[in-house]
Steps between C-alpha positions, in 0.01 A plus 500: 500500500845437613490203317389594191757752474747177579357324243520782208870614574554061464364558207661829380816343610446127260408724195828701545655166569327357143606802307854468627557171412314500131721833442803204617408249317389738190911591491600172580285380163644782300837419598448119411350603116848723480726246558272245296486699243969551554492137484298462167673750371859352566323117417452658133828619480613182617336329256600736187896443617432184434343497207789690373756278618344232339436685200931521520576154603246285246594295253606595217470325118742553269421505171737338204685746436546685825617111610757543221592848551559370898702182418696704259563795740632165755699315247689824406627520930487137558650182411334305226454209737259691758312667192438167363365382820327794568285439159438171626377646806279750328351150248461321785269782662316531215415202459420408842237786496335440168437152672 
C-alpha cells in the first residue's frame, strides 16, 4: 500500500509539473505572437516610409512647357552659356530615353 501511495503522489506531482510548464510555455507563445505581431506591424510601416520616399524621390517628366517655363526661370539667374548647355542636357536625355 505504501507503494501505491508512492506511486500516486509521483503522479500527482508530474501532472502539477505538466500544468506548470504548458501554463510556461502558454505565456512564452503569447509573448512570441506579441512581439510578432510589433514586428509586422513596424515591417508595414517600414515598408509605407518607403513607399513614400519613393513616391518623393521618382522621376519626374516634364512636359513642354513646364521644360520651358524651367529653362526660362534658369536663363533669367544664369548665364546664357550654362542655359544653353543645360537644354542640351535636357535633348540629350530625351532622346536617350525615347531610344
Amino acid at each position: 500500500m505504501p507503494w501505491n501511495f508512492i506511486a500516486l503522489l509521483g503522479g500527482v506531482v508530474a501532472v502539477a509539473a505538466l500544468y506548470f510548464s504548458a501554463t510556461h510555455a502558454d505565456r512564452e507563445i503569447a509573448e512570441a505572437n506579441a512581439r510578432a505581431a510589433q514586428l509586422e506591424k513596424d515591417a508595414a510601416e517600414a515598408r509605407l516610409k518607403l513607399a513614400e520616399i519613393e513616391n518623393l524621390t521618382a522621376w519626374r517628366r516634364l512636359r513642354a512647357d513646364q521644360r520651358e517655363q524651367l529653362t526660362q526661370a534658369i536663363r533669367d539667374h544664369l548665364p546664357p552659356l550654362i542655359v544653353i548647355q543645360l537644354n542640351r542636357l535636357i535633348l540629350r536625355r530625351q532622346r536617350s530615353a525615347l531610344i
